[in-house]
N, C-alpha and C positions, 0 to 999 in steps of 0.2 A: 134567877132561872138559868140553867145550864140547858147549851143541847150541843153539837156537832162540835167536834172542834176545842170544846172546853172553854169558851167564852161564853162569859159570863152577861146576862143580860138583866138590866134593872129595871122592874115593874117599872116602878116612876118613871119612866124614859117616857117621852111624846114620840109616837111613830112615826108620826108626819114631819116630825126635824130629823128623824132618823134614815128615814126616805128621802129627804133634801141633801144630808150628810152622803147617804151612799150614791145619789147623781152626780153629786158636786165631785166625788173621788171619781166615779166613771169620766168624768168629761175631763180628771185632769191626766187621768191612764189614758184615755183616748188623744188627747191630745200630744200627747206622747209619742202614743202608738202609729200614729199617724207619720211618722217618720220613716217605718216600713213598708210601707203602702205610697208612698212617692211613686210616681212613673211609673207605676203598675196598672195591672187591666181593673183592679179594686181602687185605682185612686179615687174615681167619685165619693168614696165612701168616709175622704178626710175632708169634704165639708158640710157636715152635719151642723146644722144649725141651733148647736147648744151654748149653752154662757162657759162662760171660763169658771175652771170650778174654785178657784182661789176667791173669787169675787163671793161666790154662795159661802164658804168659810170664813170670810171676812162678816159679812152680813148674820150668820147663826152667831157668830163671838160676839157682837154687840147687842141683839137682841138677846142673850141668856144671861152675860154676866149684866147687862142692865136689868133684865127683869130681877136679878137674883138681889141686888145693891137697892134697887126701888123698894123690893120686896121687905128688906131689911129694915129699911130708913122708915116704911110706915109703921113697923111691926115696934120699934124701939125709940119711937118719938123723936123723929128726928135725928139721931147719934149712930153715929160710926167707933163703936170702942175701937179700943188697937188690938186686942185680943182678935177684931174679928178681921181686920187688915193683915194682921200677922199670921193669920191660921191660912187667909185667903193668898196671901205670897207664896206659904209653902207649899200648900197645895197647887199650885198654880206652877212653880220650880218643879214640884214632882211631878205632874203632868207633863211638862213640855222638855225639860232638859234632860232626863237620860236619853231620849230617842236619838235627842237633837243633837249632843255631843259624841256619842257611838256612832251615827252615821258620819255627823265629822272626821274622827277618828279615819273610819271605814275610808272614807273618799281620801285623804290626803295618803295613806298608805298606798292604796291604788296607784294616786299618782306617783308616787315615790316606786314603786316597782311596775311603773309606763301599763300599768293593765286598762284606765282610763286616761284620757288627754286631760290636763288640766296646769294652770299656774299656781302654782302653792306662793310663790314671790311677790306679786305686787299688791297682793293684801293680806298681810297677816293672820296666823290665825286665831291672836288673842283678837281681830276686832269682829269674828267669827263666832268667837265664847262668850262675848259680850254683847255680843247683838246692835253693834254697830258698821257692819262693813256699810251699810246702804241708809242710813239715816236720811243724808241729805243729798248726796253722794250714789253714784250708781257704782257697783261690782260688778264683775265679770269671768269666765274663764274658770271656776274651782268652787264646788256646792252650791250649782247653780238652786238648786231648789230650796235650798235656804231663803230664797228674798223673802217668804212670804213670814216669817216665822220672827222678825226683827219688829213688824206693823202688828203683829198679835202682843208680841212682849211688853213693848212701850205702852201701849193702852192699858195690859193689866199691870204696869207700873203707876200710870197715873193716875189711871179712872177713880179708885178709890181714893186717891189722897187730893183729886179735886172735889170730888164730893164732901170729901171730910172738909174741907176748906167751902165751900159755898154754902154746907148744909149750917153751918155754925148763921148764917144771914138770913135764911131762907126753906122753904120745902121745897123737894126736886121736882115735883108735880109746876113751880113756879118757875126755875132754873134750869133746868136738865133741856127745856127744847130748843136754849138760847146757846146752851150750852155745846149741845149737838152742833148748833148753826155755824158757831166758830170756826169748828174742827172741818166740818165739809167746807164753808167759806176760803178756810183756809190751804185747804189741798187743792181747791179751784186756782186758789191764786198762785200758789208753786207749779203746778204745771202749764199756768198762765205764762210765768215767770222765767219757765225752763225751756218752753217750745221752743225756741231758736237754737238750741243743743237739739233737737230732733233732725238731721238728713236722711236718714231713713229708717227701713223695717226695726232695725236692730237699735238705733237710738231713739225711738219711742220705746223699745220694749224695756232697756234699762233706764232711760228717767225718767218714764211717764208711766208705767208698769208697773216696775219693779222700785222702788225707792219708797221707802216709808211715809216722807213727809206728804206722798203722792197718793198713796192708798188710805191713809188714815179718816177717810171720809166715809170710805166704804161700812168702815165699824162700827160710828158715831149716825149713820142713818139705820143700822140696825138697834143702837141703844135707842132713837129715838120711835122704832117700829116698838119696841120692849114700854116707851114711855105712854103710847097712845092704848097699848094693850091692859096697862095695868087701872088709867086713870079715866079711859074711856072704854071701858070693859062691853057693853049695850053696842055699842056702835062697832064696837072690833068685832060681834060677831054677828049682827046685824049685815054690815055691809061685804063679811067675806067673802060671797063669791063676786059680787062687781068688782071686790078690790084684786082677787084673783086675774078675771076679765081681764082688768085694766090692766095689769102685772105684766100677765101674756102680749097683750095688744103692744106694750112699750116695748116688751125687751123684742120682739118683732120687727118694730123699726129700729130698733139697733142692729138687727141683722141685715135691713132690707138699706138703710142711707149708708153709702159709700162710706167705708174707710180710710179718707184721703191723708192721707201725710198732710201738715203745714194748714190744716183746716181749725176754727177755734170746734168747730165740734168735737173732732176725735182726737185732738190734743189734747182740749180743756175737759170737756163735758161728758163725753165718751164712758168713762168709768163712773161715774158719777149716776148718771141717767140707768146703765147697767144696773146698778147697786140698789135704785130706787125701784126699780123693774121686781127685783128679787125680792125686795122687802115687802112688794103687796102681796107676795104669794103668802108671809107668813102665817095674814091671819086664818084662812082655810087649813090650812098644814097643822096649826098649831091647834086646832080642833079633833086631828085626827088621833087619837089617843093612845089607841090600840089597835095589834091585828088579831088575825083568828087563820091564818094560814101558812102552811114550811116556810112560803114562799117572804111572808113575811117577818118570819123568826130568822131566814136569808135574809134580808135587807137590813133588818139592825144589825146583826153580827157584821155587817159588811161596815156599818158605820160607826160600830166599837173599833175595826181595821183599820178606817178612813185615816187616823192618822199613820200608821207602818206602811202603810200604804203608799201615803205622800210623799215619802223621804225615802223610798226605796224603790219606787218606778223609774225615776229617771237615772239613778244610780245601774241601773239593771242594764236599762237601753244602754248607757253607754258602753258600758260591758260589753252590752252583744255586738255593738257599730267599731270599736277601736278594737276588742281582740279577738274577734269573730266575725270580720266582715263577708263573709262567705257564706255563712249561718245565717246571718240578717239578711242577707241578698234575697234569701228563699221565702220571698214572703208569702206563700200558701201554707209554709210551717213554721216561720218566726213570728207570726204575729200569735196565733193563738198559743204558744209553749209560749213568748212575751209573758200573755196574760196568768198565764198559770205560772211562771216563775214569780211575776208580783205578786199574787194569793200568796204560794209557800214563801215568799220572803219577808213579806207581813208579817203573814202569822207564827215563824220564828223569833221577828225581831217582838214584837207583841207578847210571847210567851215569856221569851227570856230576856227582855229589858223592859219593856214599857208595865207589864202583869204586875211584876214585885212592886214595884213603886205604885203601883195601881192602890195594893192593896193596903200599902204604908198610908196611902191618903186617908183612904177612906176609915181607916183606923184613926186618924187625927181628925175627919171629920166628926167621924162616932165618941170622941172624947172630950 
């Protein structure tokens, strides 16, 4: 289905992830935006008590490509051929690395002709094309909006090649929740590990943030929302609006308990509790099918954007702050043109990078 714009939109789409997709980008533009609006008579309006919207992207990647792997593994008794790991790599390359390497491109030129601030020097940019600058390790100073895009890659590197290695022992309906348990256990225990590098704002924000081994829980409690939806189907929709309830009620008091520095909550637990917050909303959301208004034929196209979105909001701000700071000053008119420079900068990079490969996918999916 086409309508405004020429994006394209797929029946088979669930509304309700599509509406979680286009919050998730408003609150990470807003978080952004909010930069404009410092020290101004609008400043109340930069704390809005929404989640981070990288955390809701983390949490839809795990519950979709888990439902999709679950999906597979009962439909084909068990087996993962490599036709269908090899179809799902490409696919999965052509979704995520034209945006991701053009914006690259984009940002280091910038730097190199001082239109944004940034270090192109103390981390390369093969560990950029690779999807290693932040593994284990935090970056800093050049593509800041990259961190999140290194925690998506690594999971669809491995997800299906430990599935394919556990399913050879076992059904995932048996494995898959212990499996989950690891991956969150395990990011508990790296920023367990790392709090002592935390002194302040900015050193939680890159090792406990921004670092792969740190967020990789956020994912695997979305595959494990994907595991209960598929295997306890009665119950997932039985209990969706308590489990909503409850959703709300949690990520509430993660708005409402201090953000202390140096505390095991918001070092350790803090993303973790967030992530499980997000995951109860799935299953009401994931009931909502369809809509029937502009308004809603608006909010998916906004979440076909969500990604050009991502990768060009903060590129934008910087723009307007390093060679325009006079422009940004005015925030009664920098913040709304802000917003509307991110729409048309989307939906250029969207047309002309992300579309073509759009359509190469779904061609190899169709064959």
């Amino acid at each position: 289905m086409k309508s405004f714009w020429n994006i394209d939109i797929d029946r088979k789409r669930v509304f309700g992830l599509d509406f979680l997709r286009a919050f998730a980008i408003f609150c990470v533009v807003q978080g952004h935006a909010e930069r404009i609006l410092f020290d101004t008579p609008l400043d109340r309006f930069t704390d809005m008590p929404v989640p981070h919207g990288v955390d809701i992207f983390f949490v839809i990647t795990g519950f979709l490509i888990g439902k999709s792997f679950i999906t597979h593994l009962e439909r084909h008794d068990n087996h993962i051929s490599a036709s269908k790991t090899l179809t799902f790599y490409i696919r999965t390359a052509l979704r995520i690395l034209p945006n991701y390497l053009f914006i690259l491109i984009i940002n280091y030129i910038l730097v190199q002709f001082h239109v944004i601030e940034g270090d192109t020097q103390a981390f390369p940019l093969w560990r950029f094309a690779t999807f290693t600058q932040n593994l284990f390790t935090p970056f800093w100073g050049f593509y800041w909006e990259s961190y999140s895009l290194p925690v998506q890659w690594w999971f669809y590197i491995c997800f299906p090649l430990l599935l394919t290695l556990f399913s050879l022992f076992a059904k995932p309906r048996k494995y898959l929740p212990w499996l989950c348990l690891v991956f969150i256990a395990a990011s508990i225990a790296f920023r367990l590990s790392v709090s002592d590098q935390v002194h302040d704002r900015f050193g939680w924000d890159i090792w406990i943030r921004k670092t792969v081994a740190s967020r990789t829980d956020n994912i695997y409690i979305g595959v494990l929302a994907a595991w209960m939806m598929c295997y306890y189907p009665k119950q997932w929709e039985r209990h969706a609006v308590a489990s909503f309830i409850i959703g709300v009620a949690l990520f509430s008091a993660t708005r409402i308990i201090p953000h202390t520095l140096g505390t095991f909550y918001y070092d350790v637990m803090y993303l973790t509790i967030s992530a499980l917050a997000i995951a109860l909303w799935l299953p009401i959301l994931s009931k909502w099918k369809s809509y029937k208004t502009r308004w809603g034929g608006f909010i998916s196209r906004i979440s076909v954007l969500s990604y050009s979105m991502f990768l060009t909001n903060l590129l934008l701000l910087q723009v307007l702050e390093h060679s325009f700071p006079r422009f940004a000053s005015r925030y009664a008119v920098a913040y709304p043109i802000y917003w509307l420079l991110v729409f048309v900068a989307a939906y250029i990079l969207y047309v002309c990078v992300e579309k073509p490969f759009v359509r190469l996918r779904e061609k190899i999916a169709g064959s």
